[in-house]
Every structure is written in C-alpha cells, then in structure tokens.
C-alpha positions, 0 to 999 in steps of 0.5 A: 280508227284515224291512223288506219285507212282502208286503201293503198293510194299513189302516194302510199309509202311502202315499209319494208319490214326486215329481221334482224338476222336477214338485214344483211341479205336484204342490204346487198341487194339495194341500190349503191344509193340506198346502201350509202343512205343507209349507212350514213344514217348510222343505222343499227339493225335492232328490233324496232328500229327504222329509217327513211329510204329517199327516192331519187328526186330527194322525196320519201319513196319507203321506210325500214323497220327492223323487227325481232325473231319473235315479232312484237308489236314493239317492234312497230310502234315508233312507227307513227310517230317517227314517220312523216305524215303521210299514208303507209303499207305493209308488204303483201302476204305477211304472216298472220302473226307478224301482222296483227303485231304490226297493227297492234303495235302501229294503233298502241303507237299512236296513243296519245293522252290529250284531254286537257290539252288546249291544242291537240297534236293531229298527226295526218299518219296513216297505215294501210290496214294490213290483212288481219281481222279488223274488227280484233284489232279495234276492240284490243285497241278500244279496250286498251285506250279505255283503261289507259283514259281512265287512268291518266285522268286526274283523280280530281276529274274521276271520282267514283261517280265519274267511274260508275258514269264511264261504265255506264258509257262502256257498257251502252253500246252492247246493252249491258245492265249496269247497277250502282249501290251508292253511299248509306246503300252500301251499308243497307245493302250490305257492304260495309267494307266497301262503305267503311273504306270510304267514308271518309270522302266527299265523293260517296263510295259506290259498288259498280256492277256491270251484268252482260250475255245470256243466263246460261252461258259460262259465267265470267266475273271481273273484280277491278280495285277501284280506289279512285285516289289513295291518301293512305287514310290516317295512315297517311303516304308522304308526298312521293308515295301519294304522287301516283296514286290517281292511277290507285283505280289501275284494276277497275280501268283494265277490268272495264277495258277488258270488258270491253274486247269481251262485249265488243267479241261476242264471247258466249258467256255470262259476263259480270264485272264489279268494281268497288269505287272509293277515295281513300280520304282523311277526315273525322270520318276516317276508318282507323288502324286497328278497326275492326270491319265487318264484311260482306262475307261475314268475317271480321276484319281488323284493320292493320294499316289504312294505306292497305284499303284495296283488299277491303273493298276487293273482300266485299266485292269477292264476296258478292260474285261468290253468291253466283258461284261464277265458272272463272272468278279474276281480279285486278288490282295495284294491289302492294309494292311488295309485287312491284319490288319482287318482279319490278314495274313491268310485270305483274304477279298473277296468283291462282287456286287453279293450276288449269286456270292459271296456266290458261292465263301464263299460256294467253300471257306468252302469245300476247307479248303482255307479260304474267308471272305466277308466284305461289299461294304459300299456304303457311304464311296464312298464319301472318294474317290470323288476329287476336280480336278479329277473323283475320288481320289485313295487313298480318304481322311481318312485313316479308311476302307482302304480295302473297299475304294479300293474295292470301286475304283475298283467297279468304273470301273465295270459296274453295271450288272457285276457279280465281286468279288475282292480278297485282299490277303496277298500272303504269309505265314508269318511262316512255318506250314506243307504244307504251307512253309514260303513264296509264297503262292496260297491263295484263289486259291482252294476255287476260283477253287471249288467256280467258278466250283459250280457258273458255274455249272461245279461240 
C-alpha cells in the first residue's frame, strides 16, 4: 500500500510511542529542550494525541504519540495526516498487538474518499512497516476501504448493476463465481420479494450471488441489504430522512469488504454471500402499503410501510441461502433507526439464534476494537408482526421495539437449526474522528472478521 514503505532510510523519523501512565517517566529523562518544546506546545498526554520533537538545527528529528491502556488503532490514526510528509518508524520490539493497532490505525488514517475530486490530495507520508503480518493488514485494510468506496458513492454512480459489476471485480482475483438474476429473472426465478421492492425504478433490481472454496469445506453465507437509494417508495421519507440513504446499500458494501479479508485469507470454508440489489423508488409501478407479497420462502408478506423494503429483499435472499443449510448463516444491514436510537450511530445491534455463535462475534468484537451489542430475540413481540390477511405483517403493529421486531421477521425465514446472526448497523460516521472520516464506513466488518475466524476455528 502507498503509505506503507518496506525500509528505514537515513531520513526516517522515529515515533515514540508513549502511554499515558508512562508519559511522566519518559518526560524526565529528555533533554531540557525537548521538555521546554513539549511543554510550550501545551501538550496533553491523551490517547492519540502527538507532537513534533525538533533537532537542534531546527528540523524534525521524531514524534510523539501518546497511546492508550488497551492500545487501539485510534490512538495512531492522526498520525498520517498530522505528520509532515515524510517516511516514519515505530520502535523496534513492539508487542504484536500494540503493532497491528499502529498499522492498522496508521492505513485506517490515510483513508481518504477522492473519486470525484478533480485534484487528488497525494500525501508523500509514509511509515516503515512495522514487524506484523502484512499481508493481514493489507486485506483488512482492503476490505474496509472497499465497503467505505461503495458506500460513499453517490447513489446516482451505483445503481444495483454497478453493485452487481463491483463484486464482480472483488471476486475476480481469487476466482469466485459470481451469478446475477436480474429484472422479470427474479420473478421466474422466484424472488418476488426482491423484484417486488423494486420494481418501480429505472435500474432493474437483481440478486448477486457470489460463490467461493471447495465443496466440502464449512459453508459460510453472507446476506448484505443492498438497497442502492431509498426514497421510502410511496411511503415516501421527507427530505432530511432521505439526505443519507446513498449509504442504504451500507449491508451489502460490509458483506463484499468482508468477503474480501475472507477470500484474500485463504480461510478453508465454503464462502457464499448474496446480496439483493435494488432502488426503493416511486413511480406507477411502486409496491403499496398494505400489498400483500409473496416471498421465496413461501409466506406471505403484507406490507406495513414501503420505507421498510430492506427486510423484504433480506426475506428472499434468507430464504434462498436456507436451501444449503449453511454452518453459520450472517446478515448485514442499515436495517431501522430504531437500533440507532437504542445504542446511538456508533454501535451496531447484533441479534443471534445461537448463543455459541453470538458470543463468537461479541468475543471477535472486543479484540477487534469494533464494537457489537447483542440484544435479545424477544420471542413475545412476535405477535406484533402476525396480520389478518397475510402470514406475517412486515412492519407489526406498535411502534416500540422496532430493531427487535425486525429481527424477528428476519428469523422468520430462518430455519431453527441454522446458526444466524443479523447486524443492524448504521453504515456511517456521523463526524470526523481520525480514522474514521465522516461518511462510509465498514462497521462491524473487523469484529465480523476476527469473530468468524475463532467460530471456525481458523485463528
């Protein structure tokens, strides 16, 4: 990657990499000049936080940074941005841990979305890689940067056939089969919840399916909600509520990043991700409130509100991984503000069937740094979905308990057995913190990653 470089050179500019609790001991042992810079810079010795140490000739001779107690990539991600341009290094003999944090945090801080900028920002600043595994590293980073693209991209530049290309591109290199069942297809095919949802658009709506591993590997299958732009349909959102809702696809992004680190690992399963592709639209075409759906599974679907299309296209796709009685069975979604009113923007909701299974993720959630919170599948507010003319409502009929009722429709394509765990994220920084830039962003894609890794027995 750019901002890595593989050697030391004469120039190179040593960081030190201090804790909290140890700034003061490391303080008294510098040179009165460094102690009288350090403290006219008004320094603070907070997590992430860092400042330029001159030289006696008035140049740049190292940097500081004050890291944390656990160390997060956080606490390096100002790094490449603050930094002059120049080549950097890490102390020699740094814990694995603390190491991975400072690449990972290093390449999350040099992110920057610039596609449809006419003048790139290059920023000739590099750090020496420190002693990690590489070629981890680089596959997170891949992965994540992918999700972040595809959902920065205006929702005008991805439509479901530009999703549907850039799997295509993803799964390439590592010689993934890729299937796309596309417009009246879904219909004979027999997705109707998938076509249903959108219908109504310009761009056809299709169903990726992304297929990689050998046969008699433990099968793994994503579900990613790929809802490329959500008008609300005939439910239609007011303009603030609608602002966002490029990033509606947040799901299917994080699933294809994750497939990614999953491929680019070599993990000995039987990956397969599907992601229902659509643009929730308005036009005489439009799916209607109160509709009643047919769905791959066979139930019926009365259609409580049009703004709530992403569990109708999950429901088909759920369906369909069902019929390879997949090992471990996740989805992915920007599912309902109602998660993002329990837990706020920053932390997705992570429901599961399986206590085994879920604890894996909360486990892959703490040593990732990339934060999970299960709340339960409370099995009494089933009876908010049931309908008087349908198999189940999709919306039910109170408005408290939002995230879980959906959970609970989503559980209703899953068979019993299955191992499933169903991510509500938000999909999006809401400020800019360093690292994690406002706008796009992989959540839950690390913990997924280290989380499945430990279920599977892989790491």
């Amino acid at each position: 990657m750019l901002f890595f470089a593989a050697r030391a050179t004469r120039q190179t500019i040593p960081i030190h990499v201090v804790s909290k609790d140890g700034f003061d001991e490391w303080f008294r042992f510098e040179e009165s000049a460094t102690q009288n810079w350090i403290r006219s810079q008004a320094f603070k010795p907070e997590p992430g936080a860092s400042v330029l140490l001159p030289g006696p000739d008035g140049a740049v001779k190292g940097a500081l940074v004050c890291v944390g107690e656990p160390v997060t990539p956080w606490d390096f991600a100002g790094l490449p941005t603050r930094l002059p341009e120049g080549r950097y290094s890490l102390p020699d003999g740094m814990a694995p841990d603390r190491a991975h944090a400072a690449a990972l945090g290093w390449g999350l801080g040099a992110y920057a979305f610039d596609r449809f900028k006419s003048t790139k920002a290059v920023r000739q600043t590099t750090l020496v890689w420190p002693d990690v595994d590489r070629a981890e590293i680089t596959r997170l980073l891949e992965g994540i940067f992918l999700a972040r693209d595809l959902i920065n991209t205006p929702a005008g530049d991805l439509g479901p056939a530009d999703l549907a290309a850039a799997a295509r591109k993803m799964a390439r290199p590592f010689d993934a089969k890729v299937t796309v069942t596309k417009g009246a297809q879904l219909l004979e095919k027999g997705y109707p919840a998938v076509h249903a949802v959108g219908r109504a658009s310009s761009r056809a709506p299709c169903l990726i399916d992304v297929r990689w591993g050998r046969p008699r590997d433990p099968k793994l299958t994503l579900v990613g909600k790929g809802v490329v732009f959500d008008s609300g349909g005939l439910d239609l959102k007011p303009s603030s509520g609608m602002i966002l809702m490029k990033k509606d696809m947040g799901g299917a992004a994080i699933v294809l990043g994750l497939a990614h680190a999953i491929m680019a690992s070599k993990w000995r399963v039987r990956l397969r991700v599907l992601v229902p592709a659509v643009e929730n639209a308005v036009s005489g075409d439009s799916f209607r409130p109160l509709d009643v759906l047919p769905t791959r599974k066979g139930l019926t679907v009365e259609v409580g509100n049009t703004d709530a299309e992403g569990r109708l296209i999950l429901c088909d796709a759920l369906a369909e991984a069902e019929r390879e009685s997949p090992d471990v069975l996740i989805d992915v979604a920007t599912l309902t503000g109602a998660a993002r009113v329990a837990l706020g923007t920053e932390v997705p909701v992570l429901f599961s069937n399986d206590d085994t299974l879920a604890q894996s993720l909360l486990d892959g959630s703490t040593q990732a740094g990339d934060p999970l919170w299960r709340l339960p599948l409370h099995q009494p507010y089933r009876r908010h979905l049931e309908s008087k003319v349908a198999d189940i409502s999709s919306t039910g009929s109170t408005r408290f308990g939002g995230a879980i009722t959906a959970a609970l429709f989503l559980e209703s394509f899953v068979e019993p057995d299955t191992k499933w765990g169903h991510i509500d994220v938000m999909a999006w920084n809401t400020d800019h913190r360093p690292g994690r830039p406002y706008g796009g962003e992989a959540m839950g894609l690390r913990a997924l990653y280290r989380g499945l890794a430990s279920h599977f027995q892989l790491a």
